[in-house]
Structure formats: structure tokens, C-alpha cells
C-alpha positions as CSV (number, residue, x, y, z in Angstrom):
1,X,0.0,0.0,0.0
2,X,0.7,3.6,-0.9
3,X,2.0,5.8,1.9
4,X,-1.3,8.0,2.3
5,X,0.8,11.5,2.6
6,X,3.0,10.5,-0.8
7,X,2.4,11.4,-3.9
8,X,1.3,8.5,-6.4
9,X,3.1,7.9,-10.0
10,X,2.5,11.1,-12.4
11,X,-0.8,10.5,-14.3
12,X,-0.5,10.1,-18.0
13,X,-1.2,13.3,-20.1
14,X,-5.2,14.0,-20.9
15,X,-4.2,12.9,-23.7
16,X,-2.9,9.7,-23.3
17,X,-6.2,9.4,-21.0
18,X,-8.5,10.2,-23.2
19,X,-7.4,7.8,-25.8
20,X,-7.7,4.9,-23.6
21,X,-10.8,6.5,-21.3
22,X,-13.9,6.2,-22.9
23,X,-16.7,9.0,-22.9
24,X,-20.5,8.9,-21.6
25,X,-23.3,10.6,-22.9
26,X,-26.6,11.5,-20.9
27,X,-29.7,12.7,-22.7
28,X,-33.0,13.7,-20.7
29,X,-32.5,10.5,-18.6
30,X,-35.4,9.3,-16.0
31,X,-36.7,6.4,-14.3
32,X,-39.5,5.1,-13.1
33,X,-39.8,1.8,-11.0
34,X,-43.2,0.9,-12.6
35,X,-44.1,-1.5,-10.0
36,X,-44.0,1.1,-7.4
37,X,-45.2,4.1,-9.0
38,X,-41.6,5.6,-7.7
39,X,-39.6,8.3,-10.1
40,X,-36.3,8.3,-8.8
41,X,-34.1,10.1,-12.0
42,X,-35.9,12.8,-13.6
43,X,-34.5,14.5,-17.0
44,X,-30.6,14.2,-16.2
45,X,-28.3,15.4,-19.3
46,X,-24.7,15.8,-18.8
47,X,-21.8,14.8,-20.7
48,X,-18.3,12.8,-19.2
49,X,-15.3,13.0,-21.0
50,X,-12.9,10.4,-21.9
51,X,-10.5,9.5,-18.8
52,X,-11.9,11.8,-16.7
53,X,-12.8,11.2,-12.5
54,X,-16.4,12.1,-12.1
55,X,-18.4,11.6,-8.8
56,X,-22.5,11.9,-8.3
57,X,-23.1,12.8,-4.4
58,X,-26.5,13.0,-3.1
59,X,-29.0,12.4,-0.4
60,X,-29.7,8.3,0.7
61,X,-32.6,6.7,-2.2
62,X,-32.0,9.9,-4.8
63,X,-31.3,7.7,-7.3
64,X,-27.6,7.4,-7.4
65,X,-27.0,3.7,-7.6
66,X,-29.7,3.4,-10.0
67,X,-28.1,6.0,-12.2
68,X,-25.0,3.3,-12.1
69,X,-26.4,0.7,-13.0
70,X,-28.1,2.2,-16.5
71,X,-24.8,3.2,-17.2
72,X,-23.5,-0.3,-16.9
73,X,-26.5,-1.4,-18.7
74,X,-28.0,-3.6,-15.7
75,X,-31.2,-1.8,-16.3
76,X,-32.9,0.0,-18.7
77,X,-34.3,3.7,-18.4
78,X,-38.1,4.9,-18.7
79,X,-36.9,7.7,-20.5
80,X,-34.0,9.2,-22.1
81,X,-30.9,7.8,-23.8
82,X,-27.1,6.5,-22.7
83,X,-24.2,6.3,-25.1
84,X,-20.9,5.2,-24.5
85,X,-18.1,5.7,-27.2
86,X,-21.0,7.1,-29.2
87,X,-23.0,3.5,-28.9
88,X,-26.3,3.3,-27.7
89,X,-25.8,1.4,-24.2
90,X,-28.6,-1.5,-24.1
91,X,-26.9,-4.2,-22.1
92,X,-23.7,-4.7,-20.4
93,X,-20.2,-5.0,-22.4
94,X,-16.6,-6.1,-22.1
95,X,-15.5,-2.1,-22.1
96,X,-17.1,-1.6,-18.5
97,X,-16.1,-2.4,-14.9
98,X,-18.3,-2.6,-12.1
99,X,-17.2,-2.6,-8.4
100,X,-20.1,-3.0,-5.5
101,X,-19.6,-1.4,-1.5
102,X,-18.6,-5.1,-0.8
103,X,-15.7,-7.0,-2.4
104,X,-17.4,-10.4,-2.5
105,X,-15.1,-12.4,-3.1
106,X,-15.3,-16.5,-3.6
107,X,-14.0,-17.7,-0.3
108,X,-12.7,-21.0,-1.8
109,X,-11.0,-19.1,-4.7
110,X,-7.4,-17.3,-3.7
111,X,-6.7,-13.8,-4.6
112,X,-5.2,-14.2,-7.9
113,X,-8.2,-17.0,-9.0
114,X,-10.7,-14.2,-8.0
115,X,-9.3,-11.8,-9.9
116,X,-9.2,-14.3,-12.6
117,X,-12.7,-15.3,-12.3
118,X,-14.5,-12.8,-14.9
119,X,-12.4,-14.4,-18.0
120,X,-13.2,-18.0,-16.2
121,X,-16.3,-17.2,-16.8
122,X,-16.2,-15.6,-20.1
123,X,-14.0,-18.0,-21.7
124,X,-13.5,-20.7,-19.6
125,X,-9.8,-21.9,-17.7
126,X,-7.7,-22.1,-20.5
127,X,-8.3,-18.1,-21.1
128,X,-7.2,-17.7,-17.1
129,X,-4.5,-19.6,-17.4
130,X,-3.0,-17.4,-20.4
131,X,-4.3,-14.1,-18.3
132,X,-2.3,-15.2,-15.1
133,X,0.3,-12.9,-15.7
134,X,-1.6,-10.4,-16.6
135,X,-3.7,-10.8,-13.0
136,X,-0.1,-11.0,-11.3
137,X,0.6,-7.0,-12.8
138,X,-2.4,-6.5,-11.4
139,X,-2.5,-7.5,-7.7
140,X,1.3,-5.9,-8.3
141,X,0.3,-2.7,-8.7
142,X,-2.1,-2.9,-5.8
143,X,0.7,-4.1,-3.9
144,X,-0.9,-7.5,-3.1
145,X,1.6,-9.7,-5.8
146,X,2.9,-11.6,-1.7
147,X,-1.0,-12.1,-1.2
148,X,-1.7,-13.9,-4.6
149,X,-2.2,-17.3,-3.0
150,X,-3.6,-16.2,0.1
151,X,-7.6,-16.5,0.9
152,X,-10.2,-14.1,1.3
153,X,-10.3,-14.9,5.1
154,X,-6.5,-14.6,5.4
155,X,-7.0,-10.5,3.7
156,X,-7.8,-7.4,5.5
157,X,-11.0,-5.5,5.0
158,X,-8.5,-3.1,2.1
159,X,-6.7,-5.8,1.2
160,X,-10.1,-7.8,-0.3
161,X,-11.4,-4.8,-1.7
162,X,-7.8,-3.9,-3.9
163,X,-8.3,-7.4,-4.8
164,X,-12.3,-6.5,-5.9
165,X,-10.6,-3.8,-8.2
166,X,-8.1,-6.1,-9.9
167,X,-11.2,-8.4,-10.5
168,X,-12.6,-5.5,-12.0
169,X,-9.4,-4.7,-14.4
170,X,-8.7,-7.8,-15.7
171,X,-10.7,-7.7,-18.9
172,X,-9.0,-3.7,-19.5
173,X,-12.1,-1.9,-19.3
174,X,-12.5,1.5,-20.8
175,X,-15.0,3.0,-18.2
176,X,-14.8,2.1,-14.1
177,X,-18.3,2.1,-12.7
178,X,-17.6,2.7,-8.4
179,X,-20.8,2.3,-6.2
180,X,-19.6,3.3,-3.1
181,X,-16.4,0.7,-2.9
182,X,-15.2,1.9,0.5
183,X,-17.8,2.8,2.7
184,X,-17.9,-0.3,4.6
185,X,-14.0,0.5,5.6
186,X,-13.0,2.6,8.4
187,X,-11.9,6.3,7.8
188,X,-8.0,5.7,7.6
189,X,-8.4,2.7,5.5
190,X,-10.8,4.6,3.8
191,X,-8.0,7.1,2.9
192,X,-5.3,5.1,2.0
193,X,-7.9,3.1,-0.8
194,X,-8.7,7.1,-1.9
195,X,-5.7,7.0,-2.8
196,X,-5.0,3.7,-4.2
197,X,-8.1,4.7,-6.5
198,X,-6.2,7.9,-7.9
199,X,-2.6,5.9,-8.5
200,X,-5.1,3.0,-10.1
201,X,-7.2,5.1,-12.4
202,X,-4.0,7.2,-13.4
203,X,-2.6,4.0,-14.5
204,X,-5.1,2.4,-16.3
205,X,-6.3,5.7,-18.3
206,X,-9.5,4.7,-17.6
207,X,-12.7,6.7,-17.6
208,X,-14.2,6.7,-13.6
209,X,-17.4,7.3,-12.0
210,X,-17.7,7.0,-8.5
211,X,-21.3,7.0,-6.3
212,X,-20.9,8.3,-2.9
213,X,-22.0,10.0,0.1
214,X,-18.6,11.0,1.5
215,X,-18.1,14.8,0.2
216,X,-14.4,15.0,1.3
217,X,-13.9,11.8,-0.9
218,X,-15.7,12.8,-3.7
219,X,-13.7,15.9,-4.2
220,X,-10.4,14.6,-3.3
221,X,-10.6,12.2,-6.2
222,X,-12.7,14.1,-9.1
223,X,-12.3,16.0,-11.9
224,X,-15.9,17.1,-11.4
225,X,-18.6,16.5,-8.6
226,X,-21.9,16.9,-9.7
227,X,-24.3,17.4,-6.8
228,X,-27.8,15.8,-7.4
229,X,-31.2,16.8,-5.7
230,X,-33.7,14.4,-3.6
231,X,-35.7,11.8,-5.5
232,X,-36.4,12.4,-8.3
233,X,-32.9,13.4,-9.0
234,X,-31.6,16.4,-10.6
235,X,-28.6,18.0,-11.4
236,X,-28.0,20.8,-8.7
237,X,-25.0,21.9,-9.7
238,X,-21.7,20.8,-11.4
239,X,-18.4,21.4,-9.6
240,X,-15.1,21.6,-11.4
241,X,-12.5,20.5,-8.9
242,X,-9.5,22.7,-10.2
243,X,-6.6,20.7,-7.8
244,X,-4.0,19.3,-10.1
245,X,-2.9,15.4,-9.7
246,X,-1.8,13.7,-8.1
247,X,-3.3,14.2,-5.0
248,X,-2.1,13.7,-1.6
249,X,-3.9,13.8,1.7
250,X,-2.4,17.4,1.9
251,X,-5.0,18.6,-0.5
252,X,-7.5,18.0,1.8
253,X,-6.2,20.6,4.1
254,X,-5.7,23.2,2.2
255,X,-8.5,26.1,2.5
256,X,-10.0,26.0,-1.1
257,X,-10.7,22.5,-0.4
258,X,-12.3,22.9,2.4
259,X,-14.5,25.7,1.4
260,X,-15.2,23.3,-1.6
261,X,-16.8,20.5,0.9
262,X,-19.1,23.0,2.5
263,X,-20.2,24.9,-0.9
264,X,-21.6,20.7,-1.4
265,X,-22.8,20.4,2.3
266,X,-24.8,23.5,1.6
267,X,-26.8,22.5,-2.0
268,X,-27.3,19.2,-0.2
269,X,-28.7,21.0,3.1
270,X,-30.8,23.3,0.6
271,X,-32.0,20.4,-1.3
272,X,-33.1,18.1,2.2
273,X,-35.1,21.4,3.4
274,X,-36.9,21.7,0.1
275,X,-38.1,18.3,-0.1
276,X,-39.4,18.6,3.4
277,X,-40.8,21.7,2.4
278,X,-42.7,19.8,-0.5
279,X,-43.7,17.4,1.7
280,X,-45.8,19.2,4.5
């Protein structure tokens, strides 16, 4: 692991990024969960640019993780279209990682195996077998190459989730989908996996958009933070986070950024007190 207060490996040019990122597109998006009459996305258009760090922060049941999961294709909208790299987005593809709050990993399955499991399961052992090295660079970057034969039980709470995001970049995806992948971790964990994020996505080049609820985290680690209303969501406002990278844990103290967390605390406050104002 990273030391939290050291700067991680220079981040390729935007460039470089954007040619191995890949770009979103949003058009008047909504949703409705039929079966329960309940709008949770309503008219969202924004655009995300090719290896860029974007983060959606809003209040619990807004609509954020269901926002993710259109974008990965789990689920379709009621309204509205998705592209990716200019293609219509109608079910999940090869180009796009997904990684969940929990790591679940397979507790029978070492470290390396579980990182290997998505081409298992695509193309069956023979294509793990000739992707073993390429899980080994993995779990090397994340600093876990000593823990490849090691179980889940055996790993620490960050070590099992830096093993959930080699699982997610084995297959190279273009576009990292992140609901909330360390908020079952305690606040200094917490950090240090921040971090391990940035040094990751500057690596990969890869296009990221992270779900949370932690404001601190969100703008430590983005390029923008867009700050999204009570269900239904909107788009309250869209922050560009003007901090150059990499990042340290110094960034955080600095006064710009903090003035940046409570300019967010505030639209989120404002956006609580009108719902409750809608509701009485």
C-alpha cells in the first residue's frame, strides 16, 4: 500500500487518457420503478469526458445507484438515452467495470483465481490460465503480488477490496463504474484506498465514476462533482475541482478545499429542506 501522505506515479497526459478512457453521454434520462409508481431520475443530461474522474453525491434513495447501474447497462431507463463511445448502451459490455460497496469475493478461490474469475467465466480456464500474468501485474500494482495465494479470510478488509478492483481490471475496461467501494471501511483505511483509487485510475487511463456519500472523498478524487437533488434526481450543480494530480492527503487541508466540501454540504442541506418543504 501507498503511503497516504505520498504522492502517487504522475498521471499520463489528458491525452494519453482520453485515448484509452472512454466518454458517456446522458440525454434527458429518467426512471421510473413501474411497480412502485416511484420516479427516482428525472430528465438528467450531462456529458463525461474520456478519462476523466467524475463523482454523483446526493442524499440516501436519490437515485444514485440506479443511475450506475443504467450506465453499466444492468437496467434499462423509462426515459431518455445512454451512449458510451457514441454506442447506444442497451446491455452490459466487455468495455465496462463494475465494483459494489462489498468486495465479495469466492472464499474458496485465492486472490489471484478471483481476480481471474471474470475471463473464467467468459472464456472458460484455459483463457485464465494465459491471463495469469496479466492478474499477477495486477494484484502488483495494488501491492498485493505476496498475497496472490492467500484466501479471502486470510485478507484485510482493504486488502479484499484492492483485490475487488483487480477483478474489475482484468478484462482492460474503458470506463470504471464505483458504487460506493469503501464505505464499509474505516476512515484511515478509507484514505489510503482514496488514494490507491487515484494511483489506479492514473494507470489504467481509464474513464471513472464513483457513487458516494462521503463529500471529502468525492472531491479529493474528481475531476468534477456533480451534486444531485432528492428523489427524483436532478442535477443541482456541477463542480469543477480545479486541484491538479496527483493528490495527496495534503490537499484536503488546504482552505479551497475545504471551502469546496461546504459549498456541497450546503446544496445538499438546501435540497433536504426543500423536499421537506414539498412534503408538508
Amino acid at each position: 500500500m501507498v503511503n497516504p501522505d505520498s504522492a502517487a506515479p504522475l498521471a499520463p497526459s489528458m491525452r494519453e487518457r482520453e485515448a484509452r478512457g472512454g466518454d458517456i453521454s446522458i440525454e434527458e434520462l429518467s426512471h421510473t420503478f413501474v411497480s412502485r409508481d416511484l420516479r427516482v431520475l428525472d430528465s438528467l443530461s450531462l456529458e463525461i469526458a474520456p478519462g476523466s474522474f467524475v463523482s454523483f453525491i446526493g442524499p440516501s434513495g436519490c437515485g444514485k445507484s440506479t443511475l450506475l447501474d443504467i450506465l453499466g447497462g444492468l437496467l434499462r431507463p423509462t426515459a431518455g438515452i445512454v451512449k458510451r463511445n457514441g454506442e447506444l448502451v442497451e446491455g452490459p459490455t466487455e468495455d465496462v467495470g463494475m465494483m459494489f460497496q462489498t468486495p465479495a469475493l469466492l472464499p474458496w478461490r485465492t486472490a489471484v483465481d478471483n481476480v481471474l474469475l471474470p475471463l473464467e467465466i467468459r472464456g472458460g480456464k484455459e483463457l485464465a490460465r494465459e491471463n495469469r500474468p496479466h492478474a499477477m501485474d495486477l494484484l502488483e500494482l495494488t501491492d498485493l503480488d505476496e498475497f496472490a495465494t492467500v484466501y479471502p479470510h486470510e485478507l484485510s478488509g482493504g486488502m479484499a477490496q484492492r483485490v475487488a478492483i483487480c477483478r474489475m481490471l482484468i478484462t482492460s475496461p474503458q470506463i470504471l463504474l464505483l458504487d460506493e467501494p469503501f464505505g464499509a471501511l474505516d476512515e484511515l483505511t478509507r484514505d489510503r484506498m482514496d488514494l490507491e483509487l487515484q494511483r489506479i485510475c492514473a494507470n489504467q487511463g481509464a474513464t471513472a465514476v464513483l457513487i458516494t456519500h462521503a463529500i471529502a472523498e468525492a472531491v479529493l478524487l474528481s475531476d468534477q462533482v456533480y451534486v444531485l437533488g432528492p428523489r427524483p434526481a436532478r442535477v443541482m450543480e456541477c463542480i469543477d475541482i480545479p486541484f491538479g494530480r496527483p493528490r495527496t492527503l495534503e490537499t484536503s487541508t488546504s482552505a479551497e478545499f475545504s471551502d469546496m466540501v461546504r459549498h456541497i454540504r450546503r446544496l445538499l442541506d438546501e435540497g433536504e429542506a426543500q423536499a421537506a418543504k414539498m412534503l408538508e
